[in-house]
Structures are given as structure tokens and as C-alpha cells.
SERO-4910 file (N, C-alpha, C, O; in steps of 0.05 Angstrom, whole numbers):
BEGIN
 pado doro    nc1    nc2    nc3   cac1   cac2   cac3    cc1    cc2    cc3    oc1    oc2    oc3
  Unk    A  -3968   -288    170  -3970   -287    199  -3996   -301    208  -4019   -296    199
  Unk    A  -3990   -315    223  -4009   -333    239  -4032   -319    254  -4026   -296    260
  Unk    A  -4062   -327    263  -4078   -314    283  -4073   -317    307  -4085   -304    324
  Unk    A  -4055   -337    312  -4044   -349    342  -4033   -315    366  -4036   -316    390
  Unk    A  -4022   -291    352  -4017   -268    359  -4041   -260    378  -4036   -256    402
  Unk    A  -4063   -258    368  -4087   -254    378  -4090   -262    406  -4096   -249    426
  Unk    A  -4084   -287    402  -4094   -311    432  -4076   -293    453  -4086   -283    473
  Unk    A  -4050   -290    445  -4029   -278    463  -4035   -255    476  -4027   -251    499
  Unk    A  -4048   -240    463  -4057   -205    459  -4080   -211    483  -4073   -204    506
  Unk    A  -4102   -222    482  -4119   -233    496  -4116   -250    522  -4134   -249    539
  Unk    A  -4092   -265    525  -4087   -281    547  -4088   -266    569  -4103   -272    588
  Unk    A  -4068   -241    569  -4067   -231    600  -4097   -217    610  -4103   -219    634
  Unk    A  -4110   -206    596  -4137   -200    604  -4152   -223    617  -4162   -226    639
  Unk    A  -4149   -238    594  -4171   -262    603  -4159   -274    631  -4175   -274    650
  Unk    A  -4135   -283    635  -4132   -283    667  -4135   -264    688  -4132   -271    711
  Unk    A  -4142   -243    683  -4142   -220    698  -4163   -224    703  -4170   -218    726
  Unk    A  -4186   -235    684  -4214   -227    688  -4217   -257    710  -4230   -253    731
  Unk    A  -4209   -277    707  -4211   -306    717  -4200   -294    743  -4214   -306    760
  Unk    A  -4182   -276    757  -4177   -276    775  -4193   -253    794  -4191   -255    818
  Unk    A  -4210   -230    781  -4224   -209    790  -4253   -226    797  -4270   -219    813
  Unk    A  -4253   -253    778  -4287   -256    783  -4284   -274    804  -4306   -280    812
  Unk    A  -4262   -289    821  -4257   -301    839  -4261   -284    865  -4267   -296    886
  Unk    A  -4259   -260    863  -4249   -237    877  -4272   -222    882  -4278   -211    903
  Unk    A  -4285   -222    861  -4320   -206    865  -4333   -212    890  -4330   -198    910
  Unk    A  -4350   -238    889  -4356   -242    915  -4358   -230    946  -4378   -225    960
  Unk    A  -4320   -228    950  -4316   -227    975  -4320   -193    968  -4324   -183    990
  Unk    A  -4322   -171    948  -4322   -147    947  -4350   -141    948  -4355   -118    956
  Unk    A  -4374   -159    942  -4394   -157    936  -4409   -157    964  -4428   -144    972
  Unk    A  -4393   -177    974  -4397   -182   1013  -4396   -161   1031  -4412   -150   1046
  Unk    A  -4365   -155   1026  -4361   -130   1040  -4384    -99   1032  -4397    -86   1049
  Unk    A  -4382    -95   1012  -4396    -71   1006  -4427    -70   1013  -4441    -50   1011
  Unk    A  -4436    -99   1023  -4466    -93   1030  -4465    -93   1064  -4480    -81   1080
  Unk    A  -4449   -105   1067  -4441   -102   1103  -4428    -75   1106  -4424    -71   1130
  Unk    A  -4422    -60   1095  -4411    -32   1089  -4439    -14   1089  -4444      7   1101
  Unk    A  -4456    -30   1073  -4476    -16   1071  -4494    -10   1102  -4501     11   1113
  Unk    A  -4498    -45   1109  -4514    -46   1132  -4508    -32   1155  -4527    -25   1169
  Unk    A  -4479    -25   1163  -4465     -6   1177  -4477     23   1174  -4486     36   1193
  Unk    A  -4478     31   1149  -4484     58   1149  -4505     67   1154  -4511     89   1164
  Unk    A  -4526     42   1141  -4549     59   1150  -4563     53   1175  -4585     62   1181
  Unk    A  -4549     35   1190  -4555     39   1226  -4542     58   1252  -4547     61   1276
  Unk    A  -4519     67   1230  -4503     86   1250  -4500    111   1224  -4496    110   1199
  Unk    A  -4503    138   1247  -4499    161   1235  -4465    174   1228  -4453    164   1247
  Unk    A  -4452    185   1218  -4425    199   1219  -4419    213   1239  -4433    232   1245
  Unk    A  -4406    209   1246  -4391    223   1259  -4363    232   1260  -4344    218   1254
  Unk    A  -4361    260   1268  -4326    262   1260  -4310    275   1287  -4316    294   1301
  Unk    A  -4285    257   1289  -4260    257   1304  -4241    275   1297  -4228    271   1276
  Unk    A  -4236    291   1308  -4204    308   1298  -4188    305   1322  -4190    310   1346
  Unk    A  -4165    288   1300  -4143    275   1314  -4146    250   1340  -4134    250   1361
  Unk    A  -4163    233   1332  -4170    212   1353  -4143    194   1349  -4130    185   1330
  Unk    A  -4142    193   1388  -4129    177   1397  -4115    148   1378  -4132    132   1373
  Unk    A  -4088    140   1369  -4086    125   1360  -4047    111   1357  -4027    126   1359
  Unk    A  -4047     81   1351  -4019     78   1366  -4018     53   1347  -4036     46   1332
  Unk    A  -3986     36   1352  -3976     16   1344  -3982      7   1368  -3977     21   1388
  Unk    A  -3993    -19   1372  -3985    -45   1393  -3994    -28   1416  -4008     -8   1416
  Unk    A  -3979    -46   1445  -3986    -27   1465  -4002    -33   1475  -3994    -34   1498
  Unk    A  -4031    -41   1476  -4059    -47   1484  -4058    -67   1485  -4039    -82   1478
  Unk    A  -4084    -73   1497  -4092   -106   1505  -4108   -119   1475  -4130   -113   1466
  Unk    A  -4088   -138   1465  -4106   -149   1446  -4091   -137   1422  -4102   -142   1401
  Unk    A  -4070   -122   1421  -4059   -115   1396  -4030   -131   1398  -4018   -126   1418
  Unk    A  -4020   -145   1383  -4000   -150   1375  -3970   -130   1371  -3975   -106   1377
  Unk    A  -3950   -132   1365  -3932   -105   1356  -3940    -89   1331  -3937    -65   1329
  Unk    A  -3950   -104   1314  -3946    -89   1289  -3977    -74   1286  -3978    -56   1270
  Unk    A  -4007    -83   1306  -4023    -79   1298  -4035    -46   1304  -4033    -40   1328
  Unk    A  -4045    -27   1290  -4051     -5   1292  -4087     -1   1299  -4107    -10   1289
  Unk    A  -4080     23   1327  -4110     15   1329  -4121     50   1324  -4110     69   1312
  Unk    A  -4145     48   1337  -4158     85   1341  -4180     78   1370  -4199     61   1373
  Unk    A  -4171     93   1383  -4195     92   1405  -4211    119   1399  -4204    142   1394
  Unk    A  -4245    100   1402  -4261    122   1402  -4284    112   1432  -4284     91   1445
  Unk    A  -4304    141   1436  -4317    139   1458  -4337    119   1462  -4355    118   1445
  Unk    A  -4335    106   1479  -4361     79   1495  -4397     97   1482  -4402    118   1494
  Unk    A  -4415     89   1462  -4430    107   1464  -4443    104   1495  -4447    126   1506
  Unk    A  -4450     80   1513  -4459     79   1537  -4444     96   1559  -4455    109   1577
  Unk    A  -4413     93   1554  -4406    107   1570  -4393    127   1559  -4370    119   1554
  Unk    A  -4397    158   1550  -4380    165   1541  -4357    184   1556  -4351    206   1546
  Unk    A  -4348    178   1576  -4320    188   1590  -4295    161   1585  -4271    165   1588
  Unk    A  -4306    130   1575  -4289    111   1566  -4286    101   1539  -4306     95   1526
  Unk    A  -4258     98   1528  -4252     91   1502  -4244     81   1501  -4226     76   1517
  Unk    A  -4252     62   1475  -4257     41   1469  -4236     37   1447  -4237     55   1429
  Unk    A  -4214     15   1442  -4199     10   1414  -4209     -4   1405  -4223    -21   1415
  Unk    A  -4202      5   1370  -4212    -12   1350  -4184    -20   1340  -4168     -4   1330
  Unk    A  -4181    -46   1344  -4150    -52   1323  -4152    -59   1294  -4167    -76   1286
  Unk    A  -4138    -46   1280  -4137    -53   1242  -4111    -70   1246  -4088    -62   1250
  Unk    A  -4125    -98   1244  -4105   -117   1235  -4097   -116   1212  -4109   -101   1197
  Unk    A  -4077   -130   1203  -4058   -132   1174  -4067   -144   1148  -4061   -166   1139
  Unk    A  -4082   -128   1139  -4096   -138   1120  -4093   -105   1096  -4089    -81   1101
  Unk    A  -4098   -121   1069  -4093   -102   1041  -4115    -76   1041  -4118    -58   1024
  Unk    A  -4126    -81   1060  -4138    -57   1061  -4142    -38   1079  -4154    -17   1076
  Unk    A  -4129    -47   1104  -4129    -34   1128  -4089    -17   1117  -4075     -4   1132
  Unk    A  -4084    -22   1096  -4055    -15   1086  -4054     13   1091  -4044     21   1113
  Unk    A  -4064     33   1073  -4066     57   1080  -4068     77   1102  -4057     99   1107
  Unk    A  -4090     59   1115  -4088     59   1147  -4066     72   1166  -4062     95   1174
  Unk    A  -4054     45   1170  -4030     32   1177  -4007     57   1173  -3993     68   1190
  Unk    A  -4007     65   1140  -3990     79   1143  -3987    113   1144  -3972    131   1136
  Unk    A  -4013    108   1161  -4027    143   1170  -4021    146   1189  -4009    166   1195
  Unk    A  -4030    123   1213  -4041    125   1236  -4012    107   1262  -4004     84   1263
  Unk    A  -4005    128   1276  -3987    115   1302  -3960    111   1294  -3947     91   1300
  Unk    A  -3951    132   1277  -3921    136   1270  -3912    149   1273  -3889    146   1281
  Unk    A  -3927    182   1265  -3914    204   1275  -3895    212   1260  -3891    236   1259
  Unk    A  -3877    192   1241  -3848    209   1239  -3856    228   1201  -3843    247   1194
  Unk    A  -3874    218   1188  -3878    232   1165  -3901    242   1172  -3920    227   1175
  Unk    A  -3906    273   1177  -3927    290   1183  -3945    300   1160  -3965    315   1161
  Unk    A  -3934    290   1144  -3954    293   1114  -3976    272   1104  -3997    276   1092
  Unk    A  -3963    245   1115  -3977    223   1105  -3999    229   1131  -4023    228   1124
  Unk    A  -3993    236   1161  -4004    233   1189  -4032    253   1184  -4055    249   1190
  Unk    A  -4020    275   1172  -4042    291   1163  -4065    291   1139  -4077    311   1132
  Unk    A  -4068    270   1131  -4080    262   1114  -4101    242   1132  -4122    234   1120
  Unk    A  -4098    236   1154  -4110    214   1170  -4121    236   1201  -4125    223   1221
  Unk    A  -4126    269   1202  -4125    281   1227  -4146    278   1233  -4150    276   1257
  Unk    A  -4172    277   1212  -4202    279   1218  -4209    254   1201  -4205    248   1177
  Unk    A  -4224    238   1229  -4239    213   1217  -4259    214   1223  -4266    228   1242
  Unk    A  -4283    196   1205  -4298    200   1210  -4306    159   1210  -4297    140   1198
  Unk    A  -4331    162   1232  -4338    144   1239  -4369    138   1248  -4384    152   1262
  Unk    A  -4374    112   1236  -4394    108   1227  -4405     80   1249  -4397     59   1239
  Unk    A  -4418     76   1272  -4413     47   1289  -4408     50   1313  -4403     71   1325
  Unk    A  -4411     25   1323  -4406     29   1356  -4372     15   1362  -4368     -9   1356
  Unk    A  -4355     26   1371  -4333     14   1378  -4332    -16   1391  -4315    -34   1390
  Unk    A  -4362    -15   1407  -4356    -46   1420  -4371    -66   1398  -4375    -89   1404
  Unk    A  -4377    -59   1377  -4381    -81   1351  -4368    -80   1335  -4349    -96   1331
  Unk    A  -4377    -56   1314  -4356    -59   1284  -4368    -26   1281  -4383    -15   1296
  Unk    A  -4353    -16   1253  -4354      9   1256  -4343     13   1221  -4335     -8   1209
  Unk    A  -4342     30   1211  -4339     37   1181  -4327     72   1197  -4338     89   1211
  Unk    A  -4294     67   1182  -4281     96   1183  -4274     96   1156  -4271     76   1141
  Unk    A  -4271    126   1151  -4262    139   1133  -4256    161   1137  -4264    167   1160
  Unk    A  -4241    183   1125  -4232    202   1110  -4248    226   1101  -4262    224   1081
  Unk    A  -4245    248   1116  -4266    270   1101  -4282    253   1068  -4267    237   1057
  Unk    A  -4306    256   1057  -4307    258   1034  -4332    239   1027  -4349    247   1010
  Unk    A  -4336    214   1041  -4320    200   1054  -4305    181   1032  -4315    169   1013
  Unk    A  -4277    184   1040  -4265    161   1026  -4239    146   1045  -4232    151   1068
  Unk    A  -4229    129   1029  -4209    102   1040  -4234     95   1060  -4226     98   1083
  Unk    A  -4261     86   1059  -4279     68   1073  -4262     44   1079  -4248     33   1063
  Unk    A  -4266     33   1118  -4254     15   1124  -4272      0   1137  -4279     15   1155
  Unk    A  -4283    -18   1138  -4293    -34   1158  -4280    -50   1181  -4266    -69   1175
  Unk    A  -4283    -43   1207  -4270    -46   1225  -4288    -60   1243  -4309    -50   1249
  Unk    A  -4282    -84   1254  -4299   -102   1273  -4284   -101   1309  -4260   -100   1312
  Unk    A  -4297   -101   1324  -4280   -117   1345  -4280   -140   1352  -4301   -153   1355
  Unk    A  -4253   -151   1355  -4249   -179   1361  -4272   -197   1386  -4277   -194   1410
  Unk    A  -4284   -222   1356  -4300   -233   1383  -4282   -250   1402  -4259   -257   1396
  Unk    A  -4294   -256   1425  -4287   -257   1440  -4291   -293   1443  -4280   -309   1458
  Unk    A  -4314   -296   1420  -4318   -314   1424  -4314   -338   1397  -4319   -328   1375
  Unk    A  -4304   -374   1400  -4289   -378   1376  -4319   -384   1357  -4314   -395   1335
  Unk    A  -4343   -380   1360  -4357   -378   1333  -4365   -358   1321  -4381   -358   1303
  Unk    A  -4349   -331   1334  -4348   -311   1317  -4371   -287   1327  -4379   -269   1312
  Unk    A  -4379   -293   1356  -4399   -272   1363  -4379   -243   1376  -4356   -242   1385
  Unk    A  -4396   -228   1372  -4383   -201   1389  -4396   -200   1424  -4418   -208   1433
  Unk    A  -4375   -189   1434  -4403   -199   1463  -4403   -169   1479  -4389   -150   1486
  Unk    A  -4425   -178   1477  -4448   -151   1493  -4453   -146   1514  -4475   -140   1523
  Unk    A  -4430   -150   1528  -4423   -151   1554  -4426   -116   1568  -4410   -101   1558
  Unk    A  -4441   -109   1582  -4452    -77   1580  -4459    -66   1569  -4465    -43   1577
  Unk    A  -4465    -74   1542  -4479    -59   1519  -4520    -62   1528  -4531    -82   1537
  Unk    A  -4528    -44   1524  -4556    -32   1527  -4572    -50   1512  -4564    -58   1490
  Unk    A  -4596    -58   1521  -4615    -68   1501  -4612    -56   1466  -4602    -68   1447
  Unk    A  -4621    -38   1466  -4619    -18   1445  -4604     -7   1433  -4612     11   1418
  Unk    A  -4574    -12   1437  -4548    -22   1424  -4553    -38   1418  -4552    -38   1393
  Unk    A  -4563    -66   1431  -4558    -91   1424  -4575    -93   1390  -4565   -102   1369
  Unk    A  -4595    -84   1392  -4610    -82   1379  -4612    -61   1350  -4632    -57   1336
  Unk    A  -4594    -54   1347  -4581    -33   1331  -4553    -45   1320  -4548    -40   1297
  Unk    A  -4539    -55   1332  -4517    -81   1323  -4532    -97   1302  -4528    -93   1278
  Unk    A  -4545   -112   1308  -4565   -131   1299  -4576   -119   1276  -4566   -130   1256
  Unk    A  -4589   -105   1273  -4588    -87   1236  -4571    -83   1230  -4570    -88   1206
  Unk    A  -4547    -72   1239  -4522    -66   1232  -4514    -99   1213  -4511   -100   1189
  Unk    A  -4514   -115   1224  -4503   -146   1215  -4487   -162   1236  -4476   -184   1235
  Unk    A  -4490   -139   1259  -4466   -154   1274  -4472   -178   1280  -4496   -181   1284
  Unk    A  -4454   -209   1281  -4460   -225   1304  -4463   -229   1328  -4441   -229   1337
  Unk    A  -4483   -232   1349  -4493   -228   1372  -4502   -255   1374  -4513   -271   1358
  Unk    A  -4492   -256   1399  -4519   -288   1412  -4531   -280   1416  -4533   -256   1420
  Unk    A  -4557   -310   1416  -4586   -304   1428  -4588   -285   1459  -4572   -283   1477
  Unk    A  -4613   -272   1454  -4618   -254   1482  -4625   -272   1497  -4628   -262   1519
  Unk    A  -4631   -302   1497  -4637   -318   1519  -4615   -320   1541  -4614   -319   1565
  Unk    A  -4590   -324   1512  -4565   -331   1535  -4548   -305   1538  -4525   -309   1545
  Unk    A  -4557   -278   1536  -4545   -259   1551  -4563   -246   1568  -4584   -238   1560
  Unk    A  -4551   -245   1597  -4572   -242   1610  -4552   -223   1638  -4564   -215   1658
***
């Protein structure tokens, strides 16, 4: 018997590994912008916040959102939509369905970490299933806009990682 067995035994790893180290990066990205989130915004927790399929301004049919409170204003709420992506998955199949009350209850108390009118990190008692959740800029190079937001929001975004234009041109 040949050593050629070996190579075989070894192949599917070794692509696994060629395809995880492609993949690092963008995990390595996210988890420090995960980071910068947390430690500019404190936890907070929701039981049973507001949440739906489609419907809203800015969601599509399939997209699932959660409205939480304006911290400036807090009598108005604010959606966050989780677009269709592998990790907003679990999400998705917690939140604005209603018809399996087991999976729905697994999603009753969230907790949230951010300002709704930038980006925000939810999770799950514990905390776990961590999500990073942005709001759509508004604008096409990718700023969030700070359109009523407080100096000191603004400025708290801004450690956070958010993108913001210059304070020259918001005025």
C-alpha cells in the first residue's frame, strides 16, 4: 500500500483550513467592531420589544426588524432592520412570526447594546447569538446621518466606529 492514502486523509482538512483562513479576516473585523460597540454603549434589556416582517419604511417583504426607544427622544421608536444575511439567520427565525411559540420565546428578552439611529449589538440573555445591527446609511458612501442626534450622541457614535461626516458639514 502506497503513502498516496495519507494525502487523501489530509485533503479535506487542508481545504477547510484554505477556506476558514479566507474567512478570518472578515470575523476578525467584525468582533473588534463588536467590541467598539460595547464598550461605548451600556446593556440594556427589552422584554418582548416591538418586532415584525416587512411593513416599515425601508424594509423590504422578507426583512425582519425590532424597534427600540430614540435615546433623544424617548416616547419615539426607532427600527432596526436585520437584513438577510448568515447571521442575522437565527434572528429571523425568532422574531415576527408568531406561529412557533417556542422558537418566539427564546427571542422575549433582548438585550441591547447602541443607539438605534447608528448601529447597536443585540443579543440573548447570557449574552449570546451577539448580532451587530447598523442602520441603513442614508448616504451612498456609507455615512449614518445625524440628523437630530445630540452633539454627544454624535460623539459617542464616533468611539463606537460609527461612520459620521465631518461636524463642519452637519450643521
Amino acid at each position: 500500500m502506497s503513502i498516496t492514502w495519507t494525502l487523501w486523509l489530509f485533503f479535506v482538512p487542508l481545504l477547510y483550513s484554505f477556506y476558514r483562513a479566507f474567512l478570518q479576516p472578515a470575523y476578525i473585523s467584525w468582533a473588534f467592531h463588536t467590541r467598539r460597540l460595547l464598550r461605548a454603549y451600556p446593556w440594556q434589556v427589552f422584554e418582548e420589544p416591538e418586532s415584525g416582517i416587512g411593513k416599515i419604511p425601508g424594509a423590504t417583504a422578507g426583512d425582519v426588524w425590532l424597534s427600540f426607544p430614540n435615546p433623544d427622544r424617548p416616547g419615539e421608536m426607532l427600527a432596526l432592520i436585520l437584513k438577510v444575511h448568515i447571521r442575522s439567520l437565527w434572528w429571523r427565525r425568532r422574531l415576527g412570526r408568531g406561529y412557533n411559540t417556542e422558537k418566539t420565546a427564546q427571542a422575549r428578552e433582548v438585550w441591547f447594546a447602541g443607539d438605534p439611529r447608528f448601529a447597536a449589538v443585540i443579543a440573548v440573555p447570557g449574552p449570546r447569538r451577539l448580532h451587530v445591527v447598523h442602520q441603513r446609511p442614508t448616504d451612498k458612501r456609507g455615512f449614518a446621518d445625524p440628523t437630530g442626534a445630540s452633539p454627544a450622541a454624535l460623539d459617542r457614535a464616533r468611539r463606537a466606529g460609527v461612520r459620521l461626516p465631518d461636524t463642519q458639514s452637519v450643521t
